[in-house]
C-alpha positions, 0 to 999 in steps of 0.5 A: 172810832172803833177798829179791828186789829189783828194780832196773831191773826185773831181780831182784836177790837180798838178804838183811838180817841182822838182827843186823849191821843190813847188806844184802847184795846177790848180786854176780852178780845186779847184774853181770847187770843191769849189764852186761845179760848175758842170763843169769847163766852169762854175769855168772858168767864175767864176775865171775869174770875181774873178780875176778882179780888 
């Protein structure tokens, strides 16, 4: 089931599975907010160089 949380007053979409009784957080999200990226083309790119190797 997929939700929006606000952290900072910025939305951040999760998602609770039930059966692993885990949250789940899109990284993109909390990149843009903590980073303050003014969208999310921007948190993408930024992800995407942070994850390399």
């Amino acid at each position: 089931m997929a939700n929006v949380e606000l952290f900072e007053n910025q939305p951040i979409r999760t998602a609770w599975v039930k059966n692993e009784e885990e949250w789940y957080f899109s990284v993109v999200d909390v990149v843009k907010v903590l980073t303050e990226q003014p969208d999310l083309d921007g948190a993408r790119n930024y992800w995407k160089v942070l994850k390399k190797p």
